[in-house]
N, C-alpha and C positions, 0 to 999 in steps of 0.2 A: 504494500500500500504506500501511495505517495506523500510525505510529509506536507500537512498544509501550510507548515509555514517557510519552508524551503524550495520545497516542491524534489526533495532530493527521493528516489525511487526505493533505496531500501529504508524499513523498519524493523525494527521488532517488538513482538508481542511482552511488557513484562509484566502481566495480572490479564485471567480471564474469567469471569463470574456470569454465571444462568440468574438470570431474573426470577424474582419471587414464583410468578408464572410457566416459569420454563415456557415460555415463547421468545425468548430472542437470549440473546449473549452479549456480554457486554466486557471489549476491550482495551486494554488501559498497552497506549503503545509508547512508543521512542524511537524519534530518529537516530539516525548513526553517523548524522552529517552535523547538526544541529543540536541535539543532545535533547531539544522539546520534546514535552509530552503531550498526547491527547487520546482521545478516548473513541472507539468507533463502535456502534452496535450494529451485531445481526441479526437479518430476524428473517423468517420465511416469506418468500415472494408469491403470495396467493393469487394465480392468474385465471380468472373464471374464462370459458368459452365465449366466443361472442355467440351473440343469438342470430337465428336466421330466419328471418319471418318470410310468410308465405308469399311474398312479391319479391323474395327474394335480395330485401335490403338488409345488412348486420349492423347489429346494435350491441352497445357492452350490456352486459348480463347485470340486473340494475332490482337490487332486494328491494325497495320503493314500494317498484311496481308489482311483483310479488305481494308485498302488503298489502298495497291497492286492491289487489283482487282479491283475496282473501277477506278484505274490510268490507268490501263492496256483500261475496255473497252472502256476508255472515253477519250482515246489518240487522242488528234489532233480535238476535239470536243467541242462546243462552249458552252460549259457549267461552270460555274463561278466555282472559290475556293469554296466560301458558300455556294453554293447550297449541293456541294460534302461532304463539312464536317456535311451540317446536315442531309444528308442520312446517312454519318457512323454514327452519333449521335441516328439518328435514328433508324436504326440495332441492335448499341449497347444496345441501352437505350430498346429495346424490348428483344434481348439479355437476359438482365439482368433480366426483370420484367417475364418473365417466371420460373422464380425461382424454378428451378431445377436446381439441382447438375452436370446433364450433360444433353448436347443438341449434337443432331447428324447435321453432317456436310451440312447434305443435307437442314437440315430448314432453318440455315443460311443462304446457295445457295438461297435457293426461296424468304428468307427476300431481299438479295443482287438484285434479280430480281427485285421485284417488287420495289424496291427503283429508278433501272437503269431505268424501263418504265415509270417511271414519266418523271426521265431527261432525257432522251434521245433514242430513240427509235435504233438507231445504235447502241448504246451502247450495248441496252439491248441484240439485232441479236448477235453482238459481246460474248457478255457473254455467253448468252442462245446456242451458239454452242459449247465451249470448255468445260460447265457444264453442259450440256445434249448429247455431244459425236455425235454432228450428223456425218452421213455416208456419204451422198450427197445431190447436191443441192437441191432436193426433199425437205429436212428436214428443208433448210433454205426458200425455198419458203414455205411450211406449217409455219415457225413461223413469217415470212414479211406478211402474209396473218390474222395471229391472231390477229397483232398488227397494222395491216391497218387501219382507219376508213375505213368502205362505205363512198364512195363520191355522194353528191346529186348531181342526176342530172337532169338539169331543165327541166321543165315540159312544154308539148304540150299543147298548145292553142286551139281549134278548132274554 
């Protein structure tokens, strides 16, 4: 690493310490030109995919909007802060582990799905219409119908 106040090319490392967190490191260095010290941290470079929406223009991968949608289907809906923040956690954190360069917009949609049909079943109707485009009530009774249980029901005696 280059001395910032010489700009001479070698240093050395003399103290290295993990953060309370163990996400980053933090180094206490010296030049060998200059004799200064300074201190440099590392920490992990978390580079999410771009998105790629269906006309085909890429966008940074943007948690916001994520919340957005989730706020949107889950408006007026008895489901807690924490549950909501570990779906988008969840999202993200699958998001991420796909580890490609780019991910189209529509797997995100079916991650977001499948996260809304655990919490909340309204939610998901909600979602599943403005991200599936339906035309009429047809389309909402076919997806209130997928996400029904059967109901048992109880059984004749003789």
């Amino acid at each position: 690493m280059k001395c910032p106040f010489c700009k001479h090319p070698d240093t050395q490392v003399v103290d290295t310490r993990e953060s309370e967190e163990g996400d980053s490191v933090r180094r206490r260095r010296r030049c060998l030109s200059c004799e200064k010290r300074f201190t440099t941290y590392e920490t992990v470079e978390m580079r999410m995919p771009q998105v790629v929406k269906q006309n085909g223009m890429r966008s940074e991968f943007d948690e916001d909007k994520l919340r957005t949608s989730f706020s949107r289907a889950l408006h007026k809906r008895p489901v807690s802060t924490e549950l909501v923040d570990a779906a988008i956690d969840h999202v993200t954190q699958r998001v991420f582990a796909i580890g490609e360069r780019e991910i189209g917009s529509r797997q995100i949609g079916e991650m977001v799905m499948k996260e809304l049909l655990k919490l909340d079943k309204i939610a998901y109707i909600r979602f599943a219409s403005v991200y599936k485009s339906f035309q009429d009530v047809g389309d909402f009774s076919d997806a209130i119908d997928a996400v029904s249980k059967p109901r048992a029901r109880p059984r004749k005696t003789d």
